[in-house]
N, C-alpha and C positions, 0 to 999 in steps of 0.2 A: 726522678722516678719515671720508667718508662711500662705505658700501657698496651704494647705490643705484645700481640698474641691473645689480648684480653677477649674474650668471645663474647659478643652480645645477646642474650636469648630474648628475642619477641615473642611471646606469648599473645597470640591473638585466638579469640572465641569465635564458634562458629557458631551461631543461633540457628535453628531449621524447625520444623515442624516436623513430628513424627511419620507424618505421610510422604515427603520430601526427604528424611534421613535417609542414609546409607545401611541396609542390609549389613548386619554383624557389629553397628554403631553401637561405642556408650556414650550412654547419654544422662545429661544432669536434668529431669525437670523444673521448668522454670515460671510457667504459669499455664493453667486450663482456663480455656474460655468456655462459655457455656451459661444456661440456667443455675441458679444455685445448688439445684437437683443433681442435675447432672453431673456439677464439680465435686460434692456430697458421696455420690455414687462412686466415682474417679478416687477419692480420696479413699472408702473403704476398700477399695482394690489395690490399694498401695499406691495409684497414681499420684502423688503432691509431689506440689514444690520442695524439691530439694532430692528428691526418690532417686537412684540413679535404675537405670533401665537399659534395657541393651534391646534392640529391632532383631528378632529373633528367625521371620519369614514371613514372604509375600504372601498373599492369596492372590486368586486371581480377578477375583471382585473389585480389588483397590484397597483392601483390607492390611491387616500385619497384624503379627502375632509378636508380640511384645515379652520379656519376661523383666518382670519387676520380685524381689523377696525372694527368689525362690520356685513363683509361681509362672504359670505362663494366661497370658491373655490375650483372646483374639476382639481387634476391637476394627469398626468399619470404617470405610475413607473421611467420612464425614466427619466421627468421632476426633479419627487422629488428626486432620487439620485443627483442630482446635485446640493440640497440645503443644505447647512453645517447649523447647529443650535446647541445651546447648552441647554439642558433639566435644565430649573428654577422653574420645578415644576409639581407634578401629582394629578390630580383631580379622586377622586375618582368614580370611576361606579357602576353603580346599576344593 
C-alpha cells in the first residue's frame, strides 16, 4: 500500500492578545485576566471563553473596536492586553 500523494495538514494555533491581533482577525476567546469585576463585566458583554470575536478597527489611542454577537465594542489598550485569544481565521480587507 503506497502513501504517495498523501498530504499532511499541521494545524497549528496562534495564541495573541486582542491588542497584538491582526485587524479583520477571528478569533476564539480563551481566557480574560483581570479583577473578578472586570472578568464579570467582560463576560456580560459577550466576552468569555469560548466567544468567537472578530478585531473589527483601531483607534488611535491603542484602542479596538471588537464585535462579538452581533454587537460592537470599543474597549482600551489596557483592557484588551488582558484578553488571551487564539486566531481561527483572517478576513480579508479591501
Amino acid at each position: 500500500m503506497s502513501y504517495r500523494g498523501a498530504v499532511s495538514a499541521a494545524v497549528t494555533t496562534i495564541r495573541t492578545t486582542l491588542a497584538t491581533a491582526p485587524e479583520g482577525a477571528a478569533l476564539t476567546l480563551v481566557r480574560s485576566a483581570g479583577t473578578p469585576e472586570v472578568c464579570r463585566r467582560l463576560a456580560t458583554l459577550g466576552l468569555r471563553r469560548g466567544a468567537e470575536v472578530r478585531v473589527l478597527q483601531s483607534t488611535v489611542g491603542g484602542g479596538r473596536v471588537v464585535g462579538v454577537g452581533g454587537a460592537r465594542i470599543a474597549l482600551d489598550r489596557a483592557m484588551l492586553q488582558g484578553i488571551e485569544a487564539e486566531v481561527t481565521g483572517v478576513q480579508a480587507t479591501e
